[in-house]
Residue, then its C-alpha position, 0 to 999 in steps of 0.5 A: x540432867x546429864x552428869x560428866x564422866x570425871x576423875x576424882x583423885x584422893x591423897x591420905x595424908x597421915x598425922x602421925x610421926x614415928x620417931x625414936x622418942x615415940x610417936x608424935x602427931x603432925x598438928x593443925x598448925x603444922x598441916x595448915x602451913x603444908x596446906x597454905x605452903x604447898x597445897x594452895x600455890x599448886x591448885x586451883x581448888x580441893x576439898x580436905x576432909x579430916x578421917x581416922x584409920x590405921x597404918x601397921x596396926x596404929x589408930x592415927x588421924x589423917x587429911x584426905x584431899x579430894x580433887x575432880x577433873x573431867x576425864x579428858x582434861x589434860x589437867x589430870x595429868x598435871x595435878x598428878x604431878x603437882x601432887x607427887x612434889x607435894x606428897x614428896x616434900x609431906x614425906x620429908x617435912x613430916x618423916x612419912x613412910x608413905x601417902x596413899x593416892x587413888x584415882x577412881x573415875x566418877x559422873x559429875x557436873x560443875x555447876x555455877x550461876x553463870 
């Protein structure tokens, strides 16, 4: 079997958020709505995985999205940019200092019974 060279972008999307009165966490309910809202209408398919890490020194949950594209499809480059408007609006919406995004080149295959 022969696998493809493709690109597999990740997006870590913190759940917790600073404010004045302490920290308070982004819920299931509040991501699945960003999901539904601003996920789903920008993409055709996705992997979201749940992790655990930490920013500045504090444990928090986030969401990894994962996507692949082969290498020499023009839709890299448009998901990136789809992406960057979702990333900007979680920022927003959630009061984010940032989310980390990776691209890291991979073999893979689409398989399918067609």
């Amino acid at each position: 079997m022969y696998l493809d060279k493709m690109i597999e972008i990740k997006a870590y999307f913190g759940m917790n958020i600073n404010t004045p009165e302490g920290t308070k966490i982004v819920t299931d309910q509040a991501f699945a709505w960003f999901q539904k809202t601003h996920l789903d209408s920008r993409f055709d398919g996705y992997t979201i995985e749940h992790g655990e890490g930490s920013w500045k020194g504090t444990r928090e949950n986030c969401r990894i999205l994962s996507m692949v594209y082969h290498a020499d499809s023009n839709d890299i480059y448009l998901a990136g940019h789809k992406l960057a408007e979702a990333i900007e609006i979680y920022n927003r919406e959630f009061k984010q200092d940032c989310v980390l995004v990776t691209q890291t080149e991979i073999k893979g295959m689409f398989l399918s019974n067609d």
